[in-house]
N, C-alpha and C positions, 0 to 999 in steps of 0.2 A: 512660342514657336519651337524651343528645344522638345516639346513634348511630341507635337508634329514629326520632326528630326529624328525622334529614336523610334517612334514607331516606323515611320518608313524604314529605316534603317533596318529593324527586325521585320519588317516583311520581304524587304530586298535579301535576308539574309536567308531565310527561308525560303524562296525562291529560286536562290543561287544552287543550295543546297540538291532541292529538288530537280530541279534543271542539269545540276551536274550527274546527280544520280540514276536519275529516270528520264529527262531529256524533255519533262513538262512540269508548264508552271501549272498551276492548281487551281480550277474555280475557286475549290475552299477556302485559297488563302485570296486569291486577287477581289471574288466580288466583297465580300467582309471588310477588305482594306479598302475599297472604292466607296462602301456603305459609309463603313468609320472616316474616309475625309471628309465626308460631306456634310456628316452628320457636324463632327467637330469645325467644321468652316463657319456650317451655318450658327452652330450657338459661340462661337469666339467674335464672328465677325458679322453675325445676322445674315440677312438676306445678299449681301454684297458679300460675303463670304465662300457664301453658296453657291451665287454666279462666277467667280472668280474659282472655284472650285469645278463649277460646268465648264468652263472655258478652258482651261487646265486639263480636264480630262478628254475634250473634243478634239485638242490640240496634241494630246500627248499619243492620241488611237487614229488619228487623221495620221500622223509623218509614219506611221509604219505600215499604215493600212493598204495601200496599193502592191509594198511589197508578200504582203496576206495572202493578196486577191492573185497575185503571179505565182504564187505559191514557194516563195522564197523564205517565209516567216512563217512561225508558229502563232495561232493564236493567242496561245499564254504568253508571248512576245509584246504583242498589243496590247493586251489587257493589263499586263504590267506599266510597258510604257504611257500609257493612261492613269494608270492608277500614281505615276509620280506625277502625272499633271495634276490628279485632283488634289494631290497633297499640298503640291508648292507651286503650284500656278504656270500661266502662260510662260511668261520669260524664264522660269527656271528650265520647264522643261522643253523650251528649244534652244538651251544653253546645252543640256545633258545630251539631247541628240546628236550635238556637235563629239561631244566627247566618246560618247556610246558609237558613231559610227568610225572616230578615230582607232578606238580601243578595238570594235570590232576589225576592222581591216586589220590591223596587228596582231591581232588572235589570229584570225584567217590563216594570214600572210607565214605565220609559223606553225601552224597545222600542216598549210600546207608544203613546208620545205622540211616537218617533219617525216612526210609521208613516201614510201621507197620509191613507188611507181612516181611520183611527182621527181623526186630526183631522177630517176632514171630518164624521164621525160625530157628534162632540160637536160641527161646528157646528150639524149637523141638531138637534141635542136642544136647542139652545138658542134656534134660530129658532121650534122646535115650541112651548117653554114660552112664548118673548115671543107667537108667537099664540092661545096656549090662554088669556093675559090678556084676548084682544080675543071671546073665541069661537069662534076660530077650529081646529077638532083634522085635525091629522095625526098621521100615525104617521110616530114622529123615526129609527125603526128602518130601515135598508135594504135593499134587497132581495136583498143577498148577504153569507154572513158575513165577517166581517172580522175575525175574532179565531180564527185556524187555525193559521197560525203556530208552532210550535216555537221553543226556543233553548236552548243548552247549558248544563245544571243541571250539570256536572261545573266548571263555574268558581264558583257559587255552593256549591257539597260544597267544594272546593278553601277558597274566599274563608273560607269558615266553620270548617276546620279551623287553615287560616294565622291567622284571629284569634282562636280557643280559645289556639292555642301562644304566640300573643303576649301576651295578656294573664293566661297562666298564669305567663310571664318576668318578668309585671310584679308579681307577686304579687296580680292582682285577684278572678283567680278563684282 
């Protein structure tokens, strides 16, 4: 299963790569890696290898897939996220999605407190609340969105499968 391990790891890392660069994950590299779990399931583990490999990847393209369909997520988002299910199964990767949507809201959450018009935002809502004490009401809201923005969920898929494996080395989970 280390061998399993490093390859994911070097497709993870490759996708991070690209994700961060160009903002897509790659058919080239996701279906190749979805081909290679399967392949290697089914001769390490035979035909129960194989299924636990389908189940893994139905499971890992099922939790991101509604988000797809709303248009909240990249395709090469799901097809990665799949591709860690076929690697390491059902439980692994609805262990990583725990982690992957932790990490992701923490990336979010500092994107967006890096960004000016989002500070200047909250200071709108906070000038608005100190004058809605005296009676005084605006709207804290302004008049262009400011929350449009994208950012690469293949480092958060990544972040979340790297710390499944890690704290599976550690005997946590």
């Amino acid at each position: 299963m280390i061998v399993l391990d490093g390859i994911l790891i070097l497709i993870l890392a490759a996708c991070v790569v690209t994700d961060l660069k160009s903002r897509k994950i790659y058919n080239l590299v996701t279906f190749p890696g979805i081909l290679l779990a399967f392949i290697l399931h089914g001769l390490i583990d035979g035909i129960g290898g194989f299924g636990d490999a389908a189940l893994g990847f139905a499971v890992g393209g099922g939790i991101l897939l509604i988000p797809y369909l709303l248009g909240g997520m990249g395709a090469g988002d799901v097809k990665l996220l799949a591709l860690v299910g076929a690697f390491k199964g059902m439980t692994f990767v609805l262990l990583t999605s725990v982690y992957m949507a932790l990490i992701g809201g923490v990336i979010a959450l500092v994107l967006l407190l890096l960004r000016k018009r989002v500070r200047e935002m909250l200071k709108r809502i906070l000038f608005s609340m100190l004058l809605l004490r005296y009676g005084v009401k605006i709207s804290p809201a302004p008049d262009n969105d400011t929350v449009t923005s994208t950012y690469p969920y293949g480092v958060a898929i990544a972040g979340g499968s790297v710390l499944s494996l890690w704290l599976k080395g550690w005997g946590i989970v």
